[in-house]
DOVEX-746181 format. One record per residue (C-alpha): residue in three letters; chain; x, y, z. Coordinates in steps of 0.1 Angstrom, whole numbers, plus 5000, padded with zeros to 4 digits. Example, Ala and Ser with C-alpha at 12.3 -4.5 7.8 and 13.67 -1.06 7.14 Angstrom:
// DOVEX-746181
REC   marba   tido     px     py     pz
REC     ALA      A   5123   4955   5078
REC     SER      A   5137   4989   5071
//
This chain:
// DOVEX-746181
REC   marba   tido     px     py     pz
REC     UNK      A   5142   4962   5068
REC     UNK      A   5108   4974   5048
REC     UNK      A   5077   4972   5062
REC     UNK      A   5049   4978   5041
REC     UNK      A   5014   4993   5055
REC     UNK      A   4982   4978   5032
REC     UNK      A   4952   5001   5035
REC     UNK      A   4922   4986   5037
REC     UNK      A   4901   5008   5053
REC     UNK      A   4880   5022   5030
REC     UNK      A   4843   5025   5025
REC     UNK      A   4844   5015   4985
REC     UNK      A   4810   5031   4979
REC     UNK      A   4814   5031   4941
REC     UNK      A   4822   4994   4943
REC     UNK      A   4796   4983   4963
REC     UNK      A   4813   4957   4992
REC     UNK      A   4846   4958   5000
REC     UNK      A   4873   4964   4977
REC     UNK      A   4897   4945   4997
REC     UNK      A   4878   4912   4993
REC     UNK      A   4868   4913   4952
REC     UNK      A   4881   4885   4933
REC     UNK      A   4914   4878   4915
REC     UNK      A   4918   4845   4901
REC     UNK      A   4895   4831   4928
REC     UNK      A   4914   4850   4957
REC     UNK      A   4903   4876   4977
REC     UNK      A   4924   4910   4965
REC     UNK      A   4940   4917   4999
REC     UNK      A   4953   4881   5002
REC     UNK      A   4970   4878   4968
REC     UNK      A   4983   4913   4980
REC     UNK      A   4998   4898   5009
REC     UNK      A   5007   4869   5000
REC     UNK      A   5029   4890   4971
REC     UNK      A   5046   4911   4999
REC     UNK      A   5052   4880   5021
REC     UNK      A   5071   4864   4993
REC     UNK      A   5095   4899   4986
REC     UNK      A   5119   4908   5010
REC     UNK      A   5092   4927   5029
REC     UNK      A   5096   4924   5068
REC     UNK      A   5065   4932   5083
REC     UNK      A   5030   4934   5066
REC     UNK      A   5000   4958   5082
REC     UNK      A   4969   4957   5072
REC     UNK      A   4949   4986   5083
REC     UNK      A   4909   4976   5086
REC     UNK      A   4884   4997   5087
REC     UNK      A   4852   4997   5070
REC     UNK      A   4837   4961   5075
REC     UNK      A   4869   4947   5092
REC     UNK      A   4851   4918   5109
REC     UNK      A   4842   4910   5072
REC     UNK      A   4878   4921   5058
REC     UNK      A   4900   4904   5086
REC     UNK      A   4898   4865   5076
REC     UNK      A   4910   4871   5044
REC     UNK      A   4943   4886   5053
REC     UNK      A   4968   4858   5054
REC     UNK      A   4974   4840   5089
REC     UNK      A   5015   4845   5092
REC     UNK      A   5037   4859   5118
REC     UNK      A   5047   4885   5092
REC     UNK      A   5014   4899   5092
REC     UNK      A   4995   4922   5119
REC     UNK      A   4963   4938   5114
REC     UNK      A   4950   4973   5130
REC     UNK      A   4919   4987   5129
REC     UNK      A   4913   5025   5123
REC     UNK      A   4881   5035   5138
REC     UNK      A   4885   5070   5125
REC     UNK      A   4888   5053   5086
REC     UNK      A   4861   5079   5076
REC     UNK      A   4887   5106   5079
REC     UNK      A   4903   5090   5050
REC     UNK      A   4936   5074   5036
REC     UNK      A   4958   5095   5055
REC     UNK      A   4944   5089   5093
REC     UNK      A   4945   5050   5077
REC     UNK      A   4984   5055   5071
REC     UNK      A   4990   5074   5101
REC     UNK      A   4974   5039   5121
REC     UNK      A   4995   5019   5106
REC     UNK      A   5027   5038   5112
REC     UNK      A   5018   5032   5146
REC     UNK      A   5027   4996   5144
REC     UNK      A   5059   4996   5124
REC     UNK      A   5088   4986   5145
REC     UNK      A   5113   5011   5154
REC     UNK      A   5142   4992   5133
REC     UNK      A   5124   4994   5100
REC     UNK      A   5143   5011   5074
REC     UNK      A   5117   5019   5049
REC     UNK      A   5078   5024   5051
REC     UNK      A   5062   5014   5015
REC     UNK      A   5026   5025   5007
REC     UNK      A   5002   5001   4990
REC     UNK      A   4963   5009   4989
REC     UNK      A   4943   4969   4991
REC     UNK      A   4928   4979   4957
REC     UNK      A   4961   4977   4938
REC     UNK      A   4963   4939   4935
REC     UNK      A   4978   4936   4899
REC     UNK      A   5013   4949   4909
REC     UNK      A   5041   4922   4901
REC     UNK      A   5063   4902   4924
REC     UNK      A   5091   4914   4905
REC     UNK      A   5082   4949   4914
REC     UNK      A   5085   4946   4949
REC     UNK      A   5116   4925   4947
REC     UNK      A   5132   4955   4929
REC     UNK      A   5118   4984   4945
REC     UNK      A   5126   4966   4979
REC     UNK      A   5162   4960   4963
REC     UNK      A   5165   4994   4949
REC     UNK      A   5155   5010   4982
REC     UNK      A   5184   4993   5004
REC     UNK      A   5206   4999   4979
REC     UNK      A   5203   5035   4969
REC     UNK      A   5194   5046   5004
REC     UNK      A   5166   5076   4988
REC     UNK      A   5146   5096   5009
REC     UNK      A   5115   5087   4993
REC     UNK      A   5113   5064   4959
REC     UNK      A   5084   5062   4936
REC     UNK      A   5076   5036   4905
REC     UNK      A   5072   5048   4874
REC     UNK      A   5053   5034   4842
REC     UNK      A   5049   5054   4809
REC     UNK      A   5059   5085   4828
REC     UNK      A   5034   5079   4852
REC     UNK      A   5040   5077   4892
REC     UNK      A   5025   5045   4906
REC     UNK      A   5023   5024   4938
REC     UNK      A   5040   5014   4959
REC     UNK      A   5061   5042   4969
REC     UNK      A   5083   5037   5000
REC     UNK      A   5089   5062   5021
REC     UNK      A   5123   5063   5047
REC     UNK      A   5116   5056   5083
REC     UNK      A   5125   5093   5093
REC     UNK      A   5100   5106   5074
REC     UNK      A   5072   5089   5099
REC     UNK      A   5070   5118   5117
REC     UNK      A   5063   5141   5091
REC     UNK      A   5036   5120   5082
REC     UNK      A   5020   5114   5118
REC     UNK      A   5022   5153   5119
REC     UNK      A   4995   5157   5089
REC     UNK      A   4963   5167   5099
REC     UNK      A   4938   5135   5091
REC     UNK      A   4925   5153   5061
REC     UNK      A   4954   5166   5043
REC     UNK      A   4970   5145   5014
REC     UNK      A   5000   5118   5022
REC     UNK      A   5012   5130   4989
REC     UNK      A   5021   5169   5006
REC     UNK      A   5054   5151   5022
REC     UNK      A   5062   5136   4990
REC     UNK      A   5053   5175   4969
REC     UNK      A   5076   5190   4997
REC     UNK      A   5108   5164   4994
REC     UNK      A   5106   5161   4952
REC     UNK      A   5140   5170   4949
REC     UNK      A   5148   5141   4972
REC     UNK      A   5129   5117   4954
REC     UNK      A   5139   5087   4932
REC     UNK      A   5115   5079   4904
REC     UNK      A   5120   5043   4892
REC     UNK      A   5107   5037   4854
REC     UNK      A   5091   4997   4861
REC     UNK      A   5076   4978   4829
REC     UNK      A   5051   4969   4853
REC     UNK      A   5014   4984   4842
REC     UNK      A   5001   4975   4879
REC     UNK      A   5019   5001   4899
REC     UNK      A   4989   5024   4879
REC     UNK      A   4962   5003   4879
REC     UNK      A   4933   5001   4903
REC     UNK      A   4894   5000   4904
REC     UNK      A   4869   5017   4922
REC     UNK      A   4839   5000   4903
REC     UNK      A   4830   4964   4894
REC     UNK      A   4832   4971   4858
REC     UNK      A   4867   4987   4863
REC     UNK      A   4880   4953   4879
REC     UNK      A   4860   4936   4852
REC     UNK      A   4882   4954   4821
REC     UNK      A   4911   4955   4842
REC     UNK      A   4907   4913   4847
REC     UNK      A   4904   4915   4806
REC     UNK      A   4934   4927   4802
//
């Protein structure tokens, strides 16, 4: 069972308003995130809030699958957002996968297979690839949540992921999404282009 924790916490001063709810084909970015995950084989969707959550929350998808969390501490960054989120996971989850709310362009067929890939191949941690690249979402195994509730709020999720490499399995995806995300309106803009 996966459970994947959506951070949208963040203050998005480069973009101006909230990452979470810019628009892809006429849907705010965290929805057609969820509504992605909700269609995989994804358990249990959280959606860490933060920055403007009253204005954030009613675009998350109403579903049973789905529980929101706010992280009053968001300014602390990504990590104390993770670290929130973990706090919901239930305790038979199998996997935790990692997806920031500004990485909307990642394909369905992605998440089938890393979901897929992950109960089959049992890895400690596994990572998409493209070109070479390592992407999002990664997912992480459940017994890893403590090594990542024991980071300090400022230090970088990626440390656990530095310190188990050997243990990790990269997956090459033809799936440019798993790299792509925006931090300015005219990033979104090209990326929309393509």
């Amino acid at each position: 069972m996966i459970t994947c924790v959506v951070l949208a916490a963040g203050e998005s001063k480069r973009f101006g308003s909230p990452k979470p709810l810019a628009s892809i084909s006429g849907l705010p970015a965290i929805a057609v995130i969820c509504d992605m995950l909700l269609a995989s084989e994804v358990e249990r969707v959280i959606v860490v809030l933060g920055h403007e959550a009253e204005a954030v929350r009613p675009a998350v998808p109403a579903n049973a699958r789905v529980r929101c969390i706010v992280n009053e501490g968001f300014r602390r960054g990504m990590t104390s957002s993770f670290q929130t989120g973990l706090s919901l996971a239930p305790s038979n989850a199998t996997g935790i996968m990692l997806l920031p709310a500004d990485m909307p362009f990642v394909q369905f067929g992605t998440f089938k297979l890393l979901c897929q890939t992950f109960e089959e191949q049992d890895p400690l941690i596994l990572v998409p690839t493209y070109h070479g690249r390592s992407g999002h979402p990664p997912i992480f195994a459940s017994s890893l949540s403590d090594d990542f509730k024991a980071l300090k709020p400022d230090e970088p999720l990626s440390g656990v992921q530095h310190r188990l490499k050997q243990k990790t399995l990269f997956l090459p995806v033809e799936d440019p999404g798993v790299i792509r995300t925006y931090s300015t309106p005219q990033e979104l803009s090209r990326l929309l282009q393509k």
